[in-house]
N, C-alpha and C positions, 0 to 999 in steps of 0.2 A: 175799560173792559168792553163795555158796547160798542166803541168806536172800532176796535180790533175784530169782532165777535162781526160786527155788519160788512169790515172791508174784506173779513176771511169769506165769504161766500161770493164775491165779485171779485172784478177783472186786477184790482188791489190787493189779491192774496198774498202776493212773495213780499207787499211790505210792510205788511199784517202781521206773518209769520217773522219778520225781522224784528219788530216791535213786541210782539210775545215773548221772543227770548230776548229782550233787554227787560222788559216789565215780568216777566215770572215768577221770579222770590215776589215783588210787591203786591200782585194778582192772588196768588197762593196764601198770602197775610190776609188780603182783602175776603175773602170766601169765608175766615173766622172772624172776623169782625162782628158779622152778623149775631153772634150771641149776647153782642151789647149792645143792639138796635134796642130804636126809642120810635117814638111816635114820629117822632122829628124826620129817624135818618130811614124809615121802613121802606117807605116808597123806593128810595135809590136803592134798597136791597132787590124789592119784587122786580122792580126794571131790570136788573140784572138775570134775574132766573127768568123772566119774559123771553126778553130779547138777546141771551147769550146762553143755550142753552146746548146747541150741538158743540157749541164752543168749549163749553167748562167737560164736557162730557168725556171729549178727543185729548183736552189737555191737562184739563184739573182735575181727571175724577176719582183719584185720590182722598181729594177733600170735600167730592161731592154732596154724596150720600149725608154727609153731618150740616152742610150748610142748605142743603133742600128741607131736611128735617127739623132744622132751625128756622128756616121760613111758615116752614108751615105751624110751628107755634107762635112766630111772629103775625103770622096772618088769622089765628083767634084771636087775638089781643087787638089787636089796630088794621085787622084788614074787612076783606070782604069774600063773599062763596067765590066771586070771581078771582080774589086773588088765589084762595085755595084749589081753583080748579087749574092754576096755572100751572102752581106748583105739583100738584098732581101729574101733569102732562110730562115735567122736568125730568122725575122722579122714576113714571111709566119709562120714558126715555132711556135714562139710566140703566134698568134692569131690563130692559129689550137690547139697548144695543153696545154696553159695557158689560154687564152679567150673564145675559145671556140664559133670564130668569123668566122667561117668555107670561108664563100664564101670570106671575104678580105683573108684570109689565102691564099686561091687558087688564088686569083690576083695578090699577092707578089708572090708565085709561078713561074704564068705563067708568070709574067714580068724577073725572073728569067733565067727562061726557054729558054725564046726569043733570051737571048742573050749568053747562055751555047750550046744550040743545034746546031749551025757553030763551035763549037772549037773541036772535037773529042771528043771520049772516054776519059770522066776523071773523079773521084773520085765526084767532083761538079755537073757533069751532073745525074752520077749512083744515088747520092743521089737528087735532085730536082724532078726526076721520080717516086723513094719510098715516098719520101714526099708527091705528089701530090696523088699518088696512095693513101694514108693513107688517108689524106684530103678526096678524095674521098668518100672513103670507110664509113665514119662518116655520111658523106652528102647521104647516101644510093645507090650511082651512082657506083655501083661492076661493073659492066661490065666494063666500063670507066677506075676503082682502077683496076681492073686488068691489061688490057693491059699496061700502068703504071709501074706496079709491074714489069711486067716480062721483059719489058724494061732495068729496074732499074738493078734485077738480071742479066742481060745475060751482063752487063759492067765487071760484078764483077767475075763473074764465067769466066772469060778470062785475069783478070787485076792482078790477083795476091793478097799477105798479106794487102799491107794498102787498100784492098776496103775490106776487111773481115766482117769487124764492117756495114756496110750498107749493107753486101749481109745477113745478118742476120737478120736486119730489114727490108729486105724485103719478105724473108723464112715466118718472123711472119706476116706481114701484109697480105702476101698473104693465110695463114693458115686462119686467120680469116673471112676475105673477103668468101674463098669457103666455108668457113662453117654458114656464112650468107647467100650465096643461095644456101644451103644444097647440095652443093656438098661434100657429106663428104670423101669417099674416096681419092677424091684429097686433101681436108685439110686436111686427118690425113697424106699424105705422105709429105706436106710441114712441119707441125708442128714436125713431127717424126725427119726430118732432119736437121730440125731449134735447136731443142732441144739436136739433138748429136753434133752438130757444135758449139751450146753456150758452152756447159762442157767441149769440146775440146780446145777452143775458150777461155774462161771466167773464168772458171774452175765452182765448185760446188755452192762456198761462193758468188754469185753474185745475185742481186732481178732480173734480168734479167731472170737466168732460172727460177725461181720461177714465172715470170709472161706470159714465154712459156706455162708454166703447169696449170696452171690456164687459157691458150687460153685451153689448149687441154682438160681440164673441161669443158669449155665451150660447145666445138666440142662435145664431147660428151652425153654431156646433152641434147642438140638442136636433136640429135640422136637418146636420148631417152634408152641411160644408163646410168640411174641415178647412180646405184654401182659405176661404174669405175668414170663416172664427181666426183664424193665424193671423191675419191679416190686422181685423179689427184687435185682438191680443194685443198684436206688438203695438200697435198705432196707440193705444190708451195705457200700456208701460210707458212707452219715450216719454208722453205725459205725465204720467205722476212720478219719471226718476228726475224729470228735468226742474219740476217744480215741486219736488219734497213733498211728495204725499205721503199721509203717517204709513208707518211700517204697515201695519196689517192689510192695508190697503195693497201697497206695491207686494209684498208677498201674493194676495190672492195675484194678479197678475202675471205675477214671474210663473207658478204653478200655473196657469193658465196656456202661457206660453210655453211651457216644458212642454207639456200635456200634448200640445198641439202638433 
């Protein structure tokens, strides 16, 4: 699960996703398993909602919601606040960007939050402040998603390779965020560096930069160049038709490009 969940966000997507769908009946078992955790096998559970969590969300989250809920009475039992704050974030996740439940989203958040913001600078923190920011940002509250954002950023931009993958999600969130209160030359300078840090980052084969380019369509269009929005459109469609980005994804694109 981890090892598919870490190669899906890099330049190793397409055999990531090849590996998913051979491993998916087994994956989809492994998510209830969790209800017969021991002291023994907990840890390999929280490692799992840790570090696979946009992953179970896009692909298992069906079974989500029951195996996050199961963590978190796993983590009275034999964990710690930190583990419960993890799960918290999982959970936040879920209902922001599977449900579509915004304000509980931002509750698991902050109760997240509460207990991430005495421990330092850490990977957990950086991402619970993009997350929130994001959350935000749906719920129309940008000023709020921003400060957020740049929070989120300023852990990552001093922390080093593993915050990379979250200083990138927050490059994008904040791209989008300024170009919702038409601040555009700030979005295009986030979006501009968001998009050379995912190719760097991700490499070409990823729906990730495909759905940088498609924010930076957007940015532009809200601008009021429709030529180049068309432009960036089609250029981050060929990307996510060519390397299987989930439906909802390449939908929002195809309407983009009709639109245009």
């Amino acid at each position: 699960m981890t090892s598919i969940s870490r190669r899906y966000t890099s330049h190793e997507y397409a055999s990531a996703l090849a590996n998913f769908a051979f491993e998916q009946p087994n994956l989809q078992k492994l998510l209830l398993e969790i209800q017969y955790t021991t002291q023994d096998t907990y840890t390999f559970f929280i490692r799992m909602a840790t570090e696979s969590t946009q992953f179970i969300e896009q692909y298992l989250a069906g079974n989500s919601e029951d195996f996050y809920s199961q963590c978190h009475r796993a983590a009275d039992r034999y964990g710690t606040e930190m583990d419960k704050a993890v799960v918290d974030l999982a959970v936040g996740s879920l209902y922001t960007n599977v449900k579509a439940q915004f304000k509980e989203g931002h509750t698991k958040y902050s109760a997240a939050l509460c207990i991430l913001k005495g421990t330092g600078k850490s990977l957990q923190l950086a991402t619970v402040h993009q997350r929130i920011g994001y959350n935000l940002m749906l719920q129309d509250r940008n000023e709020d998603a921003i400060t957020h954002l740049k929070t989120s950023l300023a852990i990552p931009l001093v922390s080093g390779k593993p915050f990379e993958f979250i200083a990138l999600q927050a490059l994008n969130s904040l791209g989008s965020t300024l170009t919702k209160l038409g601040r555009f030359e700030d979005a295009e300078r986030y979006n501009f560096v968001c998009l050379k840090r995912r190719r760097k980052i991700q490499g070409e084969n990823q729906p990730d930069v495909g759905m940088t380019l498609n924010n930076m369509g957007i940015m532009y269009d809200q601008k009021g160049d429709g030529r180049l929005a068309l432009q960036y459109f089609q250029e981050g469609l060929e990307i996510k038709k060519k390397f299987k980005a989930p439906d909802l994804s390449r939908v929002a694109s195809l309407t983009n490009v009709a639109n245009a």
